[in-house]
BAGUKE-740140 format. One line per field, with one value per residue: residue in three letters; y negated, z negated, x negated of N, C-alpha, C in turn. Coordinates in steps of 0.001 Angstrom, whole numbers, plus 500000, padded with zeros to 6 digits. Each point is the difference from the previous one (the first is absolute). Layout:
fido: ala|...
nnorth: Y|...
nup: Z|...
neast: X|...
canorth: Y|...
caup: Z|...
caeast: X|...
cnorth: Y|...
cup: Z|...
ceast: X|...
# end
This chain:
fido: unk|unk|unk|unk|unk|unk|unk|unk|unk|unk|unk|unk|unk|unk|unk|unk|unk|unk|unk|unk|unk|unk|unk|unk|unk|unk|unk|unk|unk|unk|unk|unk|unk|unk|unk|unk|unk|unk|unk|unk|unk|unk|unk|unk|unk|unk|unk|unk|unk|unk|unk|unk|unk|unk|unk|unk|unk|unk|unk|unk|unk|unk|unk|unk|unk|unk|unk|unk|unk|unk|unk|unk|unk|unk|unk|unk|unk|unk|unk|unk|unk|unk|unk|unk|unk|unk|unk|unk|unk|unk|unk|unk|unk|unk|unk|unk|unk|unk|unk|unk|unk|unk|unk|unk|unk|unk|unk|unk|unk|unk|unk|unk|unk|unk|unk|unk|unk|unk|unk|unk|unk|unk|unk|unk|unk|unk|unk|unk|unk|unk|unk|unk|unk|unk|unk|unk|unk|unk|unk|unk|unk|unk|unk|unk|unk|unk|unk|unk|unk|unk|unk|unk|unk|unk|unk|unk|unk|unk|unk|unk|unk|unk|unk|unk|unk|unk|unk|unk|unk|unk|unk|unk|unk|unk|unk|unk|unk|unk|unk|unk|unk|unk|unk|unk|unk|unk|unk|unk|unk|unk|unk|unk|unk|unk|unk|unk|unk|unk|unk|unk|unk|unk|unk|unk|unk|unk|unk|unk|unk|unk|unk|unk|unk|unk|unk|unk|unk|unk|unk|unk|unk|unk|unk|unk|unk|unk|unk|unk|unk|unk|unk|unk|unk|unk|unk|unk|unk|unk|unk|unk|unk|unk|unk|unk|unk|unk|unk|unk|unk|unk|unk|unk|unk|unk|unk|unk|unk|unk|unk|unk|unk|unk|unk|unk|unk|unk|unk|unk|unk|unk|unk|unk|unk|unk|unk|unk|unk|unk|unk|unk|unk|unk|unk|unk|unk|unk|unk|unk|unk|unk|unk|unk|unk|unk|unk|unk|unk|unk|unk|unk|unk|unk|unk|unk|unk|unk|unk|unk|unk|unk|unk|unk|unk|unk|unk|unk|unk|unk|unk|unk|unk|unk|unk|unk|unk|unk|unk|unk|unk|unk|unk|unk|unk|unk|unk|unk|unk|unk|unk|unk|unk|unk|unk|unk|unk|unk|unk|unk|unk|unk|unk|unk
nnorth: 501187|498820|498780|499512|500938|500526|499154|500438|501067|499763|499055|501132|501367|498193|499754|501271|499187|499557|500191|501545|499029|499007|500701|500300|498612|499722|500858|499962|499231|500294|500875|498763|498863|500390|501296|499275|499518|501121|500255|498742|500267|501165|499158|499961|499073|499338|500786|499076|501141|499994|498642|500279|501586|499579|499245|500713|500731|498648|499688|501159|500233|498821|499851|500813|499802|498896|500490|501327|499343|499140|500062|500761|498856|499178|500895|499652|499150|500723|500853|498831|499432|501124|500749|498262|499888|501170|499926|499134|500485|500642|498756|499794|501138|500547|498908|499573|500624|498824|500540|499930|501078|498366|499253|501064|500009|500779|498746|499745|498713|500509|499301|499259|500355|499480|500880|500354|498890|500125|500826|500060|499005|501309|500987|498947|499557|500969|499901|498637|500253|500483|499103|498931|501309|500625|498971|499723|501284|500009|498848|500395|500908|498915|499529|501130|500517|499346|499609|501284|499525|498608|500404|500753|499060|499344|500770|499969|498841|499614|501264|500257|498548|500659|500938|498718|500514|498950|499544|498901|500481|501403|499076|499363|500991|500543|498355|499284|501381|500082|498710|500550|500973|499592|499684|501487|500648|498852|500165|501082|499602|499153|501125|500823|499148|499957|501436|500335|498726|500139|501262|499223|499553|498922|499699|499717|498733|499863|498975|500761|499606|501033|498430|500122|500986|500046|498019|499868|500657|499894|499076|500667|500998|498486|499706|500409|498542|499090|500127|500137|498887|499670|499626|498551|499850|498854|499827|498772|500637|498847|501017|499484|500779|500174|499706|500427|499838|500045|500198|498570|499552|500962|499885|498794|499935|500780|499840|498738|500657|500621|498573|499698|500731|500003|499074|499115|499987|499210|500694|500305|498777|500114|498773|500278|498249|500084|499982|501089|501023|499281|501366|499655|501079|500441|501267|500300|501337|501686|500718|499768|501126|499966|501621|499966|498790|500605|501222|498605|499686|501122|499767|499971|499341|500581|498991|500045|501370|500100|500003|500447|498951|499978|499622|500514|500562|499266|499659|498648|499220|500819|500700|499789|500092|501132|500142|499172|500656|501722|499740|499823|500531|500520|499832|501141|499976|500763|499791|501427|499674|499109|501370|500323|500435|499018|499615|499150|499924|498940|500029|498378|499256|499535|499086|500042
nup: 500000|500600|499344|501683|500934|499300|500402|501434|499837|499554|501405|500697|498881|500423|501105|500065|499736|500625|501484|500130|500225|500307|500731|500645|499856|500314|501124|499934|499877|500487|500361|500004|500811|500962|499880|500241|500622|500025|499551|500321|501274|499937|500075|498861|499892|500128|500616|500381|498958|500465|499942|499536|499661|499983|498971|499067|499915|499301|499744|499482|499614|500404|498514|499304|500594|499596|499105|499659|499606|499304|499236|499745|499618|499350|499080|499720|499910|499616|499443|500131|499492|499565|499622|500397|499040|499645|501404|499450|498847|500698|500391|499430|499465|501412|500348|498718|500347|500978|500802|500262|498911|499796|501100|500455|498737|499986|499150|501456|499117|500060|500192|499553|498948|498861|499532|500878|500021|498662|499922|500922|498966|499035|500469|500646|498436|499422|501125|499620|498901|500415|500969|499024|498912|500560|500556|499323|500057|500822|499929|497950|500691|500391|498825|499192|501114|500402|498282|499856|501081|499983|498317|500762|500842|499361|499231|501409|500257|498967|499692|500793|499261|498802|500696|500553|500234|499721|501669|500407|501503|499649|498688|501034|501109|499152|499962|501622|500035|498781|500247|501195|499118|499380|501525|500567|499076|499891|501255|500220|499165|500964|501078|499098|499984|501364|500009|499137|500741|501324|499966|499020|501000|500360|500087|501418|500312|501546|500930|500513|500798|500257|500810|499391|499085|500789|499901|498553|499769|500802|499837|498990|500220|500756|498947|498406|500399|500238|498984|499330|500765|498777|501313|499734|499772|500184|499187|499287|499431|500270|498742|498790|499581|498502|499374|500083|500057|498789|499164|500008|499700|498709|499301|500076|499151|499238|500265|499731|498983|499124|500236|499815|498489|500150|500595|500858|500592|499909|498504|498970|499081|499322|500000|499079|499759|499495|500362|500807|499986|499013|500327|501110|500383|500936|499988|501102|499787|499030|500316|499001|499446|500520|500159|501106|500706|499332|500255|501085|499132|500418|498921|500462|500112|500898|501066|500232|499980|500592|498741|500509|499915|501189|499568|499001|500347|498973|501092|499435|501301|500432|499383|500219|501350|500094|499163|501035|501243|500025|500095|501530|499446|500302|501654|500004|501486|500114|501283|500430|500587|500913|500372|498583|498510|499556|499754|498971|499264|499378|499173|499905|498378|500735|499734|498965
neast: 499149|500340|499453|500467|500021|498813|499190|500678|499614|499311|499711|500643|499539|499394|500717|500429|498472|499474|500979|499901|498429|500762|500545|499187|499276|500521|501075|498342|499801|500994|499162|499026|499605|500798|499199|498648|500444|500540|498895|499069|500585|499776|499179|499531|500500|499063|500779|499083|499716|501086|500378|498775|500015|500947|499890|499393|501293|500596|498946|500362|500889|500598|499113|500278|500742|499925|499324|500720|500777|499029|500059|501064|500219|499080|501158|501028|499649|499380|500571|500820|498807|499717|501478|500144|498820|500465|500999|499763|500657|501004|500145|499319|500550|500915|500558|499760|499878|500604|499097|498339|499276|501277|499351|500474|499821|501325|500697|500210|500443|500853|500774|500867|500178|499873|500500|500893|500467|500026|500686|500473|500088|500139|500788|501210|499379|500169|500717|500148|500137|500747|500875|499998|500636|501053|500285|499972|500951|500375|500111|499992|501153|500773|499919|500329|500945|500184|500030|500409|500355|500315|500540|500545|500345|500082|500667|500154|500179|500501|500918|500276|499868|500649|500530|499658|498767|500380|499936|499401|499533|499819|499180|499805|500286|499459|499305|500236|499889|498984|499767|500523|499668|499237|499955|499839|498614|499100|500201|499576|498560|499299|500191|499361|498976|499872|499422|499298|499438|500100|499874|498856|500242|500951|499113|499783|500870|499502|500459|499950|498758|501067|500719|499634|500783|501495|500089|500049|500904|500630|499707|500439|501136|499996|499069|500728|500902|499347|499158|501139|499903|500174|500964|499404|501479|499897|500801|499470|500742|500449|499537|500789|499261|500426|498985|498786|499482|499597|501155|500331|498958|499869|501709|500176|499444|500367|501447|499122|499183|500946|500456|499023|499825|501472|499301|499982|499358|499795|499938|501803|499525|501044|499628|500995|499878|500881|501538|500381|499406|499371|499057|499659|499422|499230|499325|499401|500848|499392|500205|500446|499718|501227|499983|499123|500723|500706|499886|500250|500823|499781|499383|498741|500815|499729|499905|498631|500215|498735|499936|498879|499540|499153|501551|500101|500481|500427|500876|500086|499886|500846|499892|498640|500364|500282|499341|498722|500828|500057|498579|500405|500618|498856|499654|498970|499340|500024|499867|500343|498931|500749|499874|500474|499724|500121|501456|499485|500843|499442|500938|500114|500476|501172|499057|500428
canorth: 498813|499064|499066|499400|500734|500404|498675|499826|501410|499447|498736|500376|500509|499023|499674|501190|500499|498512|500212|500652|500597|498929|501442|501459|499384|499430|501441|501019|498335|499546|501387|499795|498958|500059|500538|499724|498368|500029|500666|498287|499292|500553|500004|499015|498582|499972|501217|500184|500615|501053|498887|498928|500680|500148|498340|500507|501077|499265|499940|500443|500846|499014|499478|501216|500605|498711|500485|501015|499401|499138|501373|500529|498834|500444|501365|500019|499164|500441|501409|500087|499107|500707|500736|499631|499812|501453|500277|498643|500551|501459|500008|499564|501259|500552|498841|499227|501253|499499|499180|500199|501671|500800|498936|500129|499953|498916|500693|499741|500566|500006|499244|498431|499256|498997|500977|500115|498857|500210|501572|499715|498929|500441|501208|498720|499589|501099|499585|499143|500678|501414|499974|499309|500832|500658|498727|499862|500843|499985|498485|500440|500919|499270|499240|501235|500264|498479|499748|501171|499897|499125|500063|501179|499406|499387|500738|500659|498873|499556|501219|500026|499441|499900|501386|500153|498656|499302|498963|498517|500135|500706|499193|499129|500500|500397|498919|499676|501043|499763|498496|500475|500945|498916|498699|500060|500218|498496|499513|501105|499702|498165|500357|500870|499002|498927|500227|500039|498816|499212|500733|499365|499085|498729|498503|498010|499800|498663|499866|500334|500163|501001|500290|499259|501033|501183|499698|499814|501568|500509|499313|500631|500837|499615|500904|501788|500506|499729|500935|501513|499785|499587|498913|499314|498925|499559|499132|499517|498930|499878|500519|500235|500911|499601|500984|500594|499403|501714|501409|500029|500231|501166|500793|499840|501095|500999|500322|499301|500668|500963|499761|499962|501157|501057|499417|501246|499576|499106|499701|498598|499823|498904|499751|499003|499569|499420|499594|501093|500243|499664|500047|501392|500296|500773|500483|501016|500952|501266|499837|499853|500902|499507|500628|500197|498553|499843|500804|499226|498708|500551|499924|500745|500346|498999|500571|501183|500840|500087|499063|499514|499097|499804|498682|499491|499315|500908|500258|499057|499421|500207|500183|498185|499151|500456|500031|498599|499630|499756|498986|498771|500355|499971|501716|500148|500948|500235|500991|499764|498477|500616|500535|500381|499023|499719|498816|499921|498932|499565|498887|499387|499130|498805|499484|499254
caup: 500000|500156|499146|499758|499559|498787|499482|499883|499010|498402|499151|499588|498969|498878|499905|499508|498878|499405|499272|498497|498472|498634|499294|499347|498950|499319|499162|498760|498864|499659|498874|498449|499676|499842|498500|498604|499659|499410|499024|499588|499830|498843|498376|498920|499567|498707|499635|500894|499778|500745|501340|500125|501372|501579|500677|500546|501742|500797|500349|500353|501400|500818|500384|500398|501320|500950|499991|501133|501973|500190|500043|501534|501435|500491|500708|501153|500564|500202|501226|501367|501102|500265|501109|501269|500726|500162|500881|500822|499239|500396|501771|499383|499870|500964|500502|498797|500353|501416|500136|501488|500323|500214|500366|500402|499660|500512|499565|500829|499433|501366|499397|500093|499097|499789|499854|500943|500741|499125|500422|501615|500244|499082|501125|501031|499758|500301|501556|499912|499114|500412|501161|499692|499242|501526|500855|498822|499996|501157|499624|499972|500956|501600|499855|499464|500903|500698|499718|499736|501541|500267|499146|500364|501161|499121|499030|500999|500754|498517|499904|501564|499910|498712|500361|501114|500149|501239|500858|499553|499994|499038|499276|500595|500066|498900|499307|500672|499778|498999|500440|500694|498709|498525|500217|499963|498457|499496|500795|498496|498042|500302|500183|498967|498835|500687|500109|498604|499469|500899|498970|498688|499782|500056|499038|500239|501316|499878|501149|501057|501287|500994|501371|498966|499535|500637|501459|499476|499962|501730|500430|498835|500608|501190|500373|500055|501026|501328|500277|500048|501085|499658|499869|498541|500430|498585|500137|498286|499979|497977|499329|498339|499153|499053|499770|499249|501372|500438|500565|501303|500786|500659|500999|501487|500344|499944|501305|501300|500018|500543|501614|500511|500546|500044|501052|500534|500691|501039|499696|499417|498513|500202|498268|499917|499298|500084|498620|500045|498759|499202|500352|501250|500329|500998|500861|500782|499582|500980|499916|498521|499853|498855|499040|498593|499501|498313|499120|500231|498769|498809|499818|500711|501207|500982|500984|499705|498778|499199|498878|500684|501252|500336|500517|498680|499236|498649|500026|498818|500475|499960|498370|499154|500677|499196|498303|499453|500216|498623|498364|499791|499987|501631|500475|501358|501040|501890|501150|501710|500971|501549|500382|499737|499477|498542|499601|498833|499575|498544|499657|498964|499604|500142|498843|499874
caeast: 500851|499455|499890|501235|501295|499672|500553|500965|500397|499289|501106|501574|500094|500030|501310|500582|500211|500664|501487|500304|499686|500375|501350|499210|499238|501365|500321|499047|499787|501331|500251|499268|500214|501283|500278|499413|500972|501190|499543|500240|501772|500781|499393|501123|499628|499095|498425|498653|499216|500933|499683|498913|499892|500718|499788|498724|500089|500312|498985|498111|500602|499818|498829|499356|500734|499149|498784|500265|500185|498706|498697|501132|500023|498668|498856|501208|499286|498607|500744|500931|499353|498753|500729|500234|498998|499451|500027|498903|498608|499301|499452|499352|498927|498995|499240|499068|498925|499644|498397|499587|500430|500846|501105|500663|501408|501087|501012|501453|501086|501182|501226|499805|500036|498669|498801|500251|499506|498507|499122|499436|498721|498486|499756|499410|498637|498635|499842|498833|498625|498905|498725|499184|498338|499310|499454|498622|499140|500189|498873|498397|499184|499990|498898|498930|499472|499487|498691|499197|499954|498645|499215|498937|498694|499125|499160|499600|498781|499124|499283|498911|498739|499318|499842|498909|499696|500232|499179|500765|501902|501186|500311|501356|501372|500540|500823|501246|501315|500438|500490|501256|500528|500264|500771|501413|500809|500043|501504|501123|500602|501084|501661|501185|500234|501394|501632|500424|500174|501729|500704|500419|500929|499355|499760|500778|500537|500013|500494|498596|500480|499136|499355|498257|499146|499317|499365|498780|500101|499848|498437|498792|499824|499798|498337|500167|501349|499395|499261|501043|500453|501552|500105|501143|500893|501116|501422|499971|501429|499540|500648|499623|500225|499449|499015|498856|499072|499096|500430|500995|498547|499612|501092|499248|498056|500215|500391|499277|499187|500972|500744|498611|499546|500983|500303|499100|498981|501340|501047|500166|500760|500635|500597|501158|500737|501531|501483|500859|499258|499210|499123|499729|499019|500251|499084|499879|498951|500704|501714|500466|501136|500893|500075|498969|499446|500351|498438|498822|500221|499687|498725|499077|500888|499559|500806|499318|500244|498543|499651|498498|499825|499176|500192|498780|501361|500373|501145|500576|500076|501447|500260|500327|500975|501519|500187|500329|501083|500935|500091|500522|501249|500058|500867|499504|500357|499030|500405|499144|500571|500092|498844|498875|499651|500706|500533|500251|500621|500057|501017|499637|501165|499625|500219|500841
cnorth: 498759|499290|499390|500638|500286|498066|499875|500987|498951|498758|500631|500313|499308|499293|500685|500189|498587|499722|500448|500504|498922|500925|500547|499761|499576|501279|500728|498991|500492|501972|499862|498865|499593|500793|499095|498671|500597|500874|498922|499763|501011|499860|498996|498613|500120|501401|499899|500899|500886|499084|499752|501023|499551|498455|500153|500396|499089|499342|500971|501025|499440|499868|501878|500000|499043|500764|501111|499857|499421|501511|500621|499606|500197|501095|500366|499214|500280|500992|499974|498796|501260|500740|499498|499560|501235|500300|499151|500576|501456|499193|498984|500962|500140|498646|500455|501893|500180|499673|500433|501216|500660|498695|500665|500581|498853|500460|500630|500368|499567|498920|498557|499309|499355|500901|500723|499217|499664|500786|499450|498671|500292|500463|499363|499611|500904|500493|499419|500183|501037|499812|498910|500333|500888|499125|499812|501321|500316|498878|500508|501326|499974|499154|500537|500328|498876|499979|501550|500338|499497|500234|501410|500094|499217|500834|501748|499569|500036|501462|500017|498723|500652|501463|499961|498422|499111|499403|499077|500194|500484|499316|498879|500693|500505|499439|499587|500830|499662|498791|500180|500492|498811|499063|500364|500232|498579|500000|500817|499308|498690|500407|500289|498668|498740|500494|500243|498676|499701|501039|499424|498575|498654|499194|499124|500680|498449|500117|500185|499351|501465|500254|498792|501172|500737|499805|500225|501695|499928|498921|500867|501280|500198|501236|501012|500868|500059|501686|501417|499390|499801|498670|499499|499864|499560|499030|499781|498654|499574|500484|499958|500718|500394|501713|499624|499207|501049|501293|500024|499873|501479|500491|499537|500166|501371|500254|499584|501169|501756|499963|500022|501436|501074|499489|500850|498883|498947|499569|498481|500052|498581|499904|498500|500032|499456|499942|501821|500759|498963|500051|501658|500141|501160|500219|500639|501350|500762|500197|500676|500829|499143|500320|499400|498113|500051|500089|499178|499306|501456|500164|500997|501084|499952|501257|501796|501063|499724|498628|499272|499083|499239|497810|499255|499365|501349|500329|499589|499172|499052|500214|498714|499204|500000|499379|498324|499160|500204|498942|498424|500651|500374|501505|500004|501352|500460|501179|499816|499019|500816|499801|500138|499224|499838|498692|499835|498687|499703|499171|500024|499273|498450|498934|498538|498636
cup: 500000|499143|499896|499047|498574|498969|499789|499176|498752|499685|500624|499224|499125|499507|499427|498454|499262|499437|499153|498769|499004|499539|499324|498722|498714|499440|499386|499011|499355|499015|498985|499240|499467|498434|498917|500174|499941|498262|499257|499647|498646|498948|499212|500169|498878|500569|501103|500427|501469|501673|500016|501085|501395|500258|500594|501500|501042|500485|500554|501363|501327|500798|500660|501052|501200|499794|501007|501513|500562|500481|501522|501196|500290|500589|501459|501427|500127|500592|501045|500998|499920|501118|501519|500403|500054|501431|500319|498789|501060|500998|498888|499836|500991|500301|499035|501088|501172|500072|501001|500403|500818|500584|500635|499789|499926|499584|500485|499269|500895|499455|500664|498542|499742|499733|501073|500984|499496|500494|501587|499772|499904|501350|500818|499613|499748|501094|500372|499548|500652|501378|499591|499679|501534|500403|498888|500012|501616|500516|500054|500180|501191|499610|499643|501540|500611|499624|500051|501412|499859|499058|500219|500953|499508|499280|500898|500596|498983|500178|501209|500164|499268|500484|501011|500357|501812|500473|499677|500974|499635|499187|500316|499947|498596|499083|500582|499590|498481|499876|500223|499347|499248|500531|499946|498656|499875|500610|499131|499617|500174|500362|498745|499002|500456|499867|498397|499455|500634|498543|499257|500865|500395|498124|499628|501430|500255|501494|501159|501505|500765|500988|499946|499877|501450|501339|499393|500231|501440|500019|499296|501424|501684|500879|500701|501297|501139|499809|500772|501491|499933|499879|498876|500464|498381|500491|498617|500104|498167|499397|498886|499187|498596|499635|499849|501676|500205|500183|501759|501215|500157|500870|501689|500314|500424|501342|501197|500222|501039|501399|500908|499974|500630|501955|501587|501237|501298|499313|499721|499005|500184|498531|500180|498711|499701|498834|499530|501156|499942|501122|500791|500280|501047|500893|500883|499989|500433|499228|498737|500377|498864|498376|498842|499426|498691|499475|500189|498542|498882|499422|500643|501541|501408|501495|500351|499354|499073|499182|500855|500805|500539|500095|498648|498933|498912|500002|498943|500875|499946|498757|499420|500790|499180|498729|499984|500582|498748|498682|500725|500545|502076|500151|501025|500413|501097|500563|501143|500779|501191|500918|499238|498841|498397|499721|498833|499834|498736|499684|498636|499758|500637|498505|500181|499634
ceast: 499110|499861|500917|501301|500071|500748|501574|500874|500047|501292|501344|499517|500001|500797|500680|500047|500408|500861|500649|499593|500174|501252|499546|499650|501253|500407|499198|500082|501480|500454|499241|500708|502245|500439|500078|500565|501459|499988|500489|501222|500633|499420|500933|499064|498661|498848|499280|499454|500315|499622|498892|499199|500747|499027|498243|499940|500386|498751|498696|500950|499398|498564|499207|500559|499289|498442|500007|500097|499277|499046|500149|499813|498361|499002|500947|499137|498581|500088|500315|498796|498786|500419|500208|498676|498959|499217|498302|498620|499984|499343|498560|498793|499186|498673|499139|498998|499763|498341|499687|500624|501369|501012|500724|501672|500927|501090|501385|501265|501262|501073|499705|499782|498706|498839|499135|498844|498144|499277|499718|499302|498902|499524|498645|499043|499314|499946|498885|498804|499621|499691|499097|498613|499292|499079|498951|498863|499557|498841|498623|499435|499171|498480|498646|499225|499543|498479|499294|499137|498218|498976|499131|499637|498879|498941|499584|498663|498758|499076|499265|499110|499011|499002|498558|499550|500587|499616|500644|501496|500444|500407|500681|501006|500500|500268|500847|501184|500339|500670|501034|500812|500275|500982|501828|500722|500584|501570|501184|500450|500866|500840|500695|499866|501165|501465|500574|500142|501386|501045|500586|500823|499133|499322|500444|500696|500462|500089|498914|500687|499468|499451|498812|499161|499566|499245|497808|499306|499202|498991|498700|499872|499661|498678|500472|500847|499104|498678|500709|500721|501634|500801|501309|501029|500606|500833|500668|500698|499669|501042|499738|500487|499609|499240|498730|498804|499150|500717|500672|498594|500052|500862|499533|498717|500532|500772|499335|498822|500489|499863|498425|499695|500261|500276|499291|499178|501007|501560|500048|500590|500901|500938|501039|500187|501492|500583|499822|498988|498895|498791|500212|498510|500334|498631|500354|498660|500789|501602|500375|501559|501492|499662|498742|499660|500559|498610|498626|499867|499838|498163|499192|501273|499281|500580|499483|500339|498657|500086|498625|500978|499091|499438|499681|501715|500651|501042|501002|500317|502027|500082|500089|500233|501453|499879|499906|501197|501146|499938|500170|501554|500731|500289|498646|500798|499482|501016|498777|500123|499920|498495|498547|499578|501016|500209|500227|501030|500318|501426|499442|501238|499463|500363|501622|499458
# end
């Protein structure tokens, strides 16, 4: 039975009793009390000794009976609120022994009532929690391997200097490779340290221009487009948007970067600024299956099945595209672009 219903059991029966126990109370009062005041009436004039009992009864009767019912009433009342909130101490138990070992229980209790309704919120948040803890555990697996990769190339190289002596080129090449090694750990760790910072949320926020940020963005990256033979197009309409100058730098580092490497020899990047969405980006590269552009915004994700990628990137790139959009209350997105390639589109709140 429900809480509700149980409540409503308690105040009819309260009523119930309401009503007829001032009778009740009256007719027991009235086989003690009725004797002993007509005991009174037949007594003679002058003898007390015979009335001073009934006048007593006329008093302590009264008051014991207000004590009893006092008593009554309370435990009446402690009883009847342990009983309608029973149902929420059984659903109390299982939770309080909910932990990692075992998110996956759930209570599905069936009905509409409020309890009812409790139970599927809980459901719904250890929903949450548990793909939350996945994605966490899921995260620093993804990251264990990342770094376990380079760190035993490293300590591969190290052993084969240490093992023989080398010509001065060997010794070049075998510092360049280590270099190469160390440089991409360094990119890792700034990836996993950017994206645990957008995580925690903005600081401050304060009115940015983006098509500032992202015309400054594409002059920083000009070199790089032209080396990879990739031509720019932009189209930066002024747009303001409140947020962070550095996180909204990387979100457009980051996709401007994407769109370069992921590009292909003659291609093109082309970036927009606007009202709706906010900010577009769009390369041309090899052709991006529907299915798999979700799994691009997931950490160490990358279009490749092989985790190795030869293009020096940690694959955080989209990840913390995603995470510093969410902390300015935004939506990214990507689909395939036509012929080849990936469209990202950022909406950001326009400020009031």
């Amino acid at each position: 039975m429900s809480p509700r219903r149980r409540i409503v059991l308690v105040g009819v029966v309260a009523l119930l009793v309401g009503f007829f126990l001032p009778g009740l109370v009256k007719w027991l009062l009235g086989i003690v009390w009725l004797p002993a005041r007509e005991i009174c009436g037949l007594a003679e004039p002058g003898l007390n000794l015979v009335c001073e009992p009934a006048r007593q009864l006329d008093v302590a009767i009264p008051q014991m009976a207000s004590l009893v019912l006092s008593a009554v009433a309370v435990l009446g009342i402690w009883g009847a609120a342990a009983w309608c909130l029973r149902p929420v101490r059984d659903l109390a138990e299982p939770i309080a022994h909910v932990g990692p070992q075992n998110l996956g229980y759930r209570i599905r209790r069936s009905g509409s009532d409020e309890l009812a309704q409790l139970s599927r919120a809980i459901d719904q948040m250890m929903e949450r929690i548990a793909a939350g803890y996945e994605g966490q555990r899921r995260f620093a697996a993804n990251a264990s391997h990342e770094l376990r990769t380079p760190l035993a190339v490293q300590r591969t190289l190290i052993e084969v200097g240490m093992a023989q002596s080398l010509t001065g080129e060997q010794l070049e090449l075998l510092t360049a490779q280590l270099l190469q090694t160390n440089e991409r750990n360094e990119r890792l760790i700034e990836g996993l340290l950017a994206l645990s910072e957008s995580d925690q949320g903005l600081r401050s926020s304060t009115p940015q221009r983006l098509d500032e940020i992202a015309g400054s963005v594409l002059a920083a990256y000009q070199d790089r487009a032209t080396a990879a033979e990739v031509t720019i197009e932009s189209h930066l309409a002024p747009r303001v948007v409140m947020g962070e100058r550095v996180l909204l730098e990387r979100l457009v580092t980051n996709l401007v970067e994407n769109a370069i490497k992921y590009n292909r020899p003659g291609g093109r990047l082309t970036v927009v600024v606007g009202r709706t969405p906010a900010l577009t980006v769009v390369n041309t590269g090899q052709v991006v299956p529907a299915e798999a552009v979700a799994g691009l915004f997931e950490p160490f994700r990358r279009l490749a099945r092989d985790r190795t990628n030869h293009s020096g990137g940690a694959g955080l790139g989209l990840a913390i595209a995603r995470s510093i959009t969410q902390a300015h209350d935004g939506v990214i997105a990507a689909r395939p672009a036509d012929g080849g390639g990936l469209r990202v589109d950022v909406q950001l709140p326009i400020p009031h």
